[in-house]
TORTITI-429458 format. One record per residue: residue in one letter; z, y, x of N, C-alpha, C in turn; residue number from 0. Coordinates in steps of 0.001 Angstrom, whole numbers, plus 500000, padded with zeros to 6 digits. Atoms other than C-alpha are relative to their C-alpha. Layout:
- A | Z | Y | X | Z | Y | X | Z | Y | X | NUM
...
***
This chain:
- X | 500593 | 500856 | 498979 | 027871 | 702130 | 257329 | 501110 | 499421 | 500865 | 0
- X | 498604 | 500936 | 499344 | 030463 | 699262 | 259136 | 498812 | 500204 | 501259 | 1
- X | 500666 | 499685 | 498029 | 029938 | 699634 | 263371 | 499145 | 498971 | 500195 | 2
- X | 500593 | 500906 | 499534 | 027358 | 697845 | 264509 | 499881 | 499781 | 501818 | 3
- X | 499859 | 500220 | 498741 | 027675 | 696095 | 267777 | 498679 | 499442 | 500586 | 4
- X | 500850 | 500521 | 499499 | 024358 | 695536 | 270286 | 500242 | 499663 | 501120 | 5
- X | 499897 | 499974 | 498138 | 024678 | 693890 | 273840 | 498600 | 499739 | 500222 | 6
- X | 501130 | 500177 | 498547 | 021935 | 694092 | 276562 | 500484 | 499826 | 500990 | 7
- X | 499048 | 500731 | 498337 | 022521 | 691911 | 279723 | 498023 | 500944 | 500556 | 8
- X | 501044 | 499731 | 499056 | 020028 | 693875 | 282231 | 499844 | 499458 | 501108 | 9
- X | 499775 | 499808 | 498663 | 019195 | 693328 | 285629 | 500592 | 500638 | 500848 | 10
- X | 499251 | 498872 | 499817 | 021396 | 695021 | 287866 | 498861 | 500518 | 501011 | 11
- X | 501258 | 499894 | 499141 | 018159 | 696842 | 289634 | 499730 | 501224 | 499259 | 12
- X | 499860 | 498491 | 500392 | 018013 | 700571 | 289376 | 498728 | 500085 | 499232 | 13
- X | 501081 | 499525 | 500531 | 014100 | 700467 | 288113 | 500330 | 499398 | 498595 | 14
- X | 499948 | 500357 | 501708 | 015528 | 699093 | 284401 | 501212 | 501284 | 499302 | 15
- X | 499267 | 498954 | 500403 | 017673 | 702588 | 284254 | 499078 | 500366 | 498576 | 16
- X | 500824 | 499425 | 501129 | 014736 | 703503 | 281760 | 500289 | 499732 | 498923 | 17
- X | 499564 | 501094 | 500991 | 015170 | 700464 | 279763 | 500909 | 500385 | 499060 | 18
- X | 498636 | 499461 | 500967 | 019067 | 701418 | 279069 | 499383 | 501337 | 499282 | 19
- X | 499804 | 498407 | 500575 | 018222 | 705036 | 278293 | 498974 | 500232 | 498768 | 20
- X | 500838 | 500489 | 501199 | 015083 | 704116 | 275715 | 500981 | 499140 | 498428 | 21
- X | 499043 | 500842 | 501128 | 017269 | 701657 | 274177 | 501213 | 500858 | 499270 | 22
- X | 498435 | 499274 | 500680 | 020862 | 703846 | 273639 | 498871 | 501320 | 499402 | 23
- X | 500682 | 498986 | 500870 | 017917 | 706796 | 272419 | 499451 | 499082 | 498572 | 24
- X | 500762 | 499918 | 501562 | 016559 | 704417 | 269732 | 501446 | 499835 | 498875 | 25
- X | 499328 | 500171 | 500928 | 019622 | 703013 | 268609 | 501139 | 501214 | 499574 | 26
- X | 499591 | 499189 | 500914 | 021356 | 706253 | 268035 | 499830 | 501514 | 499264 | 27
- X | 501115 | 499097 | 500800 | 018258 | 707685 | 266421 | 500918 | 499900 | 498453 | 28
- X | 499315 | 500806 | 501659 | 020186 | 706112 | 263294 | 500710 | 500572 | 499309 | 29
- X | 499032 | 499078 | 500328 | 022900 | 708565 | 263526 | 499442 | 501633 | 499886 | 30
- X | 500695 | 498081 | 500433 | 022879 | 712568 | 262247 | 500513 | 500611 | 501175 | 31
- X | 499958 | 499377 | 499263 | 022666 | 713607 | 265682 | 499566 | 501311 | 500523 | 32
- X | 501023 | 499404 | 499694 | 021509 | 716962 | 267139 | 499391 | 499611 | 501159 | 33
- X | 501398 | 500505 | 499481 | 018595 | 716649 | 269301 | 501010 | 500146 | 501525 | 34
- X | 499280 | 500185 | 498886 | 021547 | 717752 | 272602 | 500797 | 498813 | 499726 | 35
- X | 498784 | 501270 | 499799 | 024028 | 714918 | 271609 | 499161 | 498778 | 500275 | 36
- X | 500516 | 501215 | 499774 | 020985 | 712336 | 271495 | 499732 | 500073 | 501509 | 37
- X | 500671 | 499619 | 498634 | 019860 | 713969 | 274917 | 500902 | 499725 | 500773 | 38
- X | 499170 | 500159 | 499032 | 023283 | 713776 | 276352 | 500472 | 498370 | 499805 | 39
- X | 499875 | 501476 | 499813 | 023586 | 709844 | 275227 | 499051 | 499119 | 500058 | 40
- X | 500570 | 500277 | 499431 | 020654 | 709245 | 276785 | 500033 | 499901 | 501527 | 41
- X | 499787 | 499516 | 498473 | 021630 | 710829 | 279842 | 501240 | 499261 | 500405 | 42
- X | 498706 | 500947 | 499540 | 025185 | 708957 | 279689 | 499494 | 498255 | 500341 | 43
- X | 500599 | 501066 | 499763 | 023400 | 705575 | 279295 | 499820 | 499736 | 501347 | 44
- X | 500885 | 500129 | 498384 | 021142 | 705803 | 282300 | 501236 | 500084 | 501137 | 45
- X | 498856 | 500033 | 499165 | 024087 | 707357 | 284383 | 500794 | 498971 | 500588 | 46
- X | 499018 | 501126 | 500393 | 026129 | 704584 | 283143 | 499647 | 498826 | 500616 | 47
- X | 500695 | 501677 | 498983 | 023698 | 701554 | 284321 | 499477 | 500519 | 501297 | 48
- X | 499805 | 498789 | 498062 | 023488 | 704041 | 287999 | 500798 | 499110 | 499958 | 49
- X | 499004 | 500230 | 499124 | 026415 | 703860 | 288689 | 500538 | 498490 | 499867 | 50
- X | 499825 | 501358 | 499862 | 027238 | 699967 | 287192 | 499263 | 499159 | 501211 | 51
- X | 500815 | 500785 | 498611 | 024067 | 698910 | 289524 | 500727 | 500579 | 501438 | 52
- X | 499156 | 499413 | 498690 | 025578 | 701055 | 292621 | 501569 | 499066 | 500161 | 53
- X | 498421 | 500379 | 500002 | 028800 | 698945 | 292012 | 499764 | 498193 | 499981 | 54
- X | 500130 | 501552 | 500159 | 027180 | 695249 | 291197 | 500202 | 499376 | 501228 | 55
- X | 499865 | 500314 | 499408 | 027219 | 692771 | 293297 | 498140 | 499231 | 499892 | 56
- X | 501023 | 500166 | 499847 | 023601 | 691323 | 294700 | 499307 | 498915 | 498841 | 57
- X | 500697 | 501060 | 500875 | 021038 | 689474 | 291961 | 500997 | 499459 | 498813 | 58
- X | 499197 | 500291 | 501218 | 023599 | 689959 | 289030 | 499625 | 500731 | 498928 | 59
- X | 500901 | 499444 | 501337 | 022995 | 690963 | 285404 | 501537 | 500974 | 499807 | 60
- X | 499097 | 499167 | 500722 | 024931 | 694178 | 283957 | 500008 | 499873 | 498523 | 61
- X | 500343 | 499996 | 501305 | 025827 | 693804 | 280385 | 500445 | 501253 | 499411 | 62
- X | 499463 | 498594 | 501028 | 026171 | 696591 | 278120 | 500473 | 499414 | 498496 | 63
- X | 499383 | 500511 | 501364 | 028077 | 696822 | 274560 | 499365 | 501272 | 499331 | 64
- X | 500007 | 499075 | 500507 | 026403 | 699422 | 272589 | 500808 | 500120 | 498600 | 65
- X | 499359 | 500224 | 501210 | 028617 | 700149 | 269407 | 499349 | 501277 | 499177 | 66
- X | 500707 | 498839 | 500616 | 026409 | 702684 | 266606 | 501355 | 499655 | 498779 | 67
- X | 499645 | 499655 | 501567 | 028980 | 703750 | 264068 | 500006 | 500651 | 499043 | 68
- X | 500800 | 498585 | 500606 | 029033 | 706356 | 261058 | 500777 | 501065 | 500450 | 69
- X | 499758 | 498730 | 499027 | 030794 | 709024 | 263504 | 499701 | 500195 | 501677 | 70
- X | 500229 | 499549 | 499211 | 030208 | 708212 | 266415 | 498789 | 499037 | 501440 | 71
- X | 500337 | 501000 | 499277 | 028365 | 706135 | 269439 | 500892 | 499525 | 501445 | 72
- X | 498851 | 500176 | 498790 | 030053 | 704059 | 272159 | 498905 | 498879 | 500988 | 73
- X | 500346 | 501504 | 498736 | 028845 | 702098 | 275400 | 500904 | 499666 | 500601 | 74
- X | 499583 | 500854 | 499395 | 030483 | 699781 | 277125 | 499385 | 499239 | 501186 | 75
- X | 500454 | 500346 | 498470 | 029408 | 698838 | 281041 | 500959 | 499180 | 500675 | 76
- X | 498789 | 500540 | 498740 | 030949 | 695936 | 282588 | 499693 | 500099 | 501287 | 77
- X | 499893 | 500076 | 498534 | 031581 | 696249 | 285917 | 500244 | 498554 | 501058 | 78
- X | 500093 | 501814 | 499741 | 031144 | 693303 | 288112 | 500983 | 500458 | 501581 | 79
- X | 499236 | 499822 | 499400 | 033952 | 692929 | 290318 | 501220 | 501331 | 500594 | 80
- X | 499270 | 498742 | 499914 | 036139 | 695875 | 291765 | 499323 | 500887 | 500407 | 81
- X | 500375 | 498829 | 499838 | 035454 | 698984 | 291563 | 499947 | 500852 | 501402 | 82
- X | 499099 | 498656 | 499106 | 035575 | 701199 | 294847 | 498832 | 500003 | 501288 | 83
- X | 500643 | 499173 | 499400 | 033407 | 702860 | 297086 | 499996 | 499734 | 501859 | 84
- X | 499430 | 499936 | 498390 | 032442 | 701953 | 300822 | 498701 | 500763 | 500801 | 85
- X | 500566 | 498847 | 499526 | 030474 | 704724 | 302155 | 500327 | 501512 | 499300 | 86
- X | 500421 | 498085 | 500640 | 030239 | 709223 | 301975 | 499257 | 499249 | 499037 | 87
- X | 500651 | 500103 | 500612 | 027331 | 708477 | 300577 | 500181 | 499292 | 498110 | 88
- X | 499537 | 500975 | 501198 | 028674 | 705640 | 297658 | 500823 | 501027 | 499399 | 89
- X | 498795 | 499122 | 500282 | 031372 | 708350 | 297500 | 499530 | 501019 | 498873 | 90
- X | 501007 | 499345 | 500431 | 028934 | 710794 | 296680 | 499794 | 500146 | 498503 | 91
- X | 501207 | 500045 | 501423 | 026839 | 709692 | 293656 | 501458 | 499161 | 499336 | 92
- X | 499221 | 500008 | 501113 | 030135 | 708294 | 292096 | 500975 | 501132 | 499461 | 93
- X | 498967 | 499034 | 500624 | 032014 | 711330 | 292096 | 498925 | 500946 | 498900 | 94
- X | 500546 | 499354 | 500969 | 028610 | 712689 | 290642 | 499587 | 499432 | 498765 | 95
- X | 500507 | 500864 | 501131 | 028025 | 710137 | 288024 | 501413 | 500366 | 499160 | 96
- X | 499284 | 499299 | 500867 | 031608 | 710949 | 286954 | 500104 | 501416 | 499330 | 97
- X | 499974 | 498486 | 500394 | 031120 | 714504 | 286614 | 498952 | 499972 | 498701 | 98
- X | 500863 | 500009 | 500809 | 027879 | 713863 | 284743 | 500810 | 499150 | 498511 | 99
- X | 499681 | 501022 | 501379 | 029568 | 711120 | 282271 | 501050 | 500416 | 499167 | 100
- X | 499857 | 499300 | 500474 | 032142 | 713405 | 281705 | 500305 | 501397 | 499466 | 101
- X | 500123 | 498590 | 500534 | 030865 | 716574 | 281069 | 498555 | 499719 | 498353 | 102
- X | 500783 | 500138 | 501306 | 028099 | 715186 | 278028 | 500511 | 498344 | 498904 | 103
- X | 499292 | 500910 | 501583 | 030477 | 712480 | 276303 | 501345 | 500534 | 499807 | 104
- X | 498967 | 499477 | 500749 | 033435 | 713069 | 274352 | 501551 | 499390 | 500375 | 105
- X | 499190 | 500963 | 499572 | 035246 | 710259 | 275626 | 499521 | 499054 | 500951 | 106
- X | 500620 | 500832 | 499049 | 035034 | 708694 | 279139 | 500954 | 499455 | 501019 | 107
- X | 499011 | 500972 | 500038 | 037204 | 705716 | 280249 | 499328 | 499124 | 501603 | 108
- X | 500516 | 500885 | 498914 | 036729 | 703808 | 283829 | 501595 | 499190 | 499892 | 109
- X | 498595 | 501255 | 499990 | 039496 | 700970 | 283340 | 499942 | 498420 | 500117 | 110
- X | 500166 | 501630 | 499831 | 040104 | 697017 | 283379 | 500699 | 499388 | 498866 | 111
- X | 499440 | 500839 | 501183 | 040969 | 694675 | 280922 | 500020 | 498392 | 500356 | 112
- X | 500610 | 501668 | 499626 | 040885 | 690349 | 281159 | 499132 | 500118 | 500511 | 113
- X | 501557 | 500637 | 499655 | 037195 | 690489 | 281320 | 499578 | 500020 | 501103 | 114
- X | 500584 | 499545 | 498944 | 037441 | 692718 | 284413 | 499493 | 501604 | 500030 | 115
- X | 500345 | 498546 | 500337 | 036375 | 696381 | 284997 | 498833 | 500590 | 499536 | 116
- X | 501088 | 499990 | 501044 | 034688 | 697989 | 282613 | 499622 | 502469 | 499873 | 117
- X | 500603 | 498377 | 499922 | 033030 | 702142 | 282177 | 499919 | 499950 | 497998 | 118
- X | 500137 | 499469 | 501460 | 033585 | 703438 | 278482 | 499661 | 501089 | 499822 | 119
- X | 500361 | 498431 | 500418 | 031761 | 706450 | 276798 | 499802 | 500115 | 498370 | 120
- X | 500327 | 499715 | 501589 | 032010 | 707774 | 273403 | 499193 | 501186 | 499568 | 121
- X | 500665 | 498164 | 500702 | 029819 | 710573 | 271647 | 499952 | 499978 | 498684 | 122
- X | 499105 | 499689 | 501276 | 031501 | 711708 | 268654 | 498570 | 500562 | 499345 | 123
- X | 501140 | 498974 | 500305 | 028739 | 713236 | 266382 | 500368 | 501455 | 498986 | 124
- X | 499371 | 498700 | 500060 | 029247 | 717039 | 266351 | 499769 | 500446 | 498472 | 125
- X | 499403 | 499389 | 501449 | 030504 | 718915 | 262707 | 499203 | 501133 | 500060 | 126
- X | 500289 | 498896 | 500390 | 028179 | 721768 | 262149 | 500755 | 500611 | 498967 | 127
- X | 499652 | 499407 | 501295 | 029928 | 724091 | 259910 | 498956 | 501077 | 499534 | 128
- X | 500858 | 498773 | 500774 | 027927 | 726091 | 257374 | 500500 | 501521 | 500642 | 129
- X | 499600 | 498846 | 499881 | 027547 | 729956 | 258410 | 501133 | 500462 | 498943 | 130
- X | 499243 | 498795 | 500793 | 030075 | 732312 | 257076 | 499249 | 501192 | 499443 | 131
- X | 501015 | 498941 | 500374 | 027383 | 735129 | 256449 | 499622 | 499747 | 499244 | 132
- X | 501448 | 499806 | 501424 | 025381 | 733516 | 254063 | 500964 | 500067 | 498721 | 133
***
């Protein structure tokens, strides 16, 4: 299977958190996930369009990049303008959105590029090895 790339431009408006987290659950229904890795890139999603909306700027669209490949899944969150925090409070829910984003992906990236600043997460899909007992 070659990566397949999906974007969704959302609203940046916390009540379409669902939206993302429906969507990154169907599309990486596709992959041989267990039932925690789909749960935790569900939970990165949502997080992910949090904290992008907490960061937008007023009546703008967040786009996402979802990438489904055959190891692993990736989002992509642009960030609309600079990044950085002006309240405790703002302070707050980003130091907890980082904690959350990465403690259930594998790979988690807050950086800038041309386009502008952007939130990366990868979830590798985990290697069961066969018991040794049997």
């Amino acid at each position: 299977m070659s990566a397949d790339r999906i974007v969704l431009s959302v609203p940046s408006r916390a009540e379409y958190a669902k939206t993302v987290r429906m969507t990154a659950a169907a599309l990486v229904s596709r992959l041989d996930m267990t039932y925690e890795d789909v749960d935790d890139v569900r939970i990165a999603a949502e997080e992910a369009f949090v904290y992008a909306v907490d960061h937008a700027h007023n009546d703008s669209v967040i786009d996402l990049a979802f990438t489904v490949a055959e190891d692993s899944f990736e989002v992509r969150v642009a960030l609309s303008g600079e990044v950085r925090v002006t309240d405790e409070e703002a302070e707050r829910r980003a130091a907890y959105a980082t904690f959350i984003l990465q403690s259930v992906c594998d790979h988690y990236e807050l950086s800038s590029d041309e386009q502008g600043p952007y939130l990366r997460l990868v979830k590798r899909i985990s290697v069961e090895l066969p018991n040794a007992e049997s």
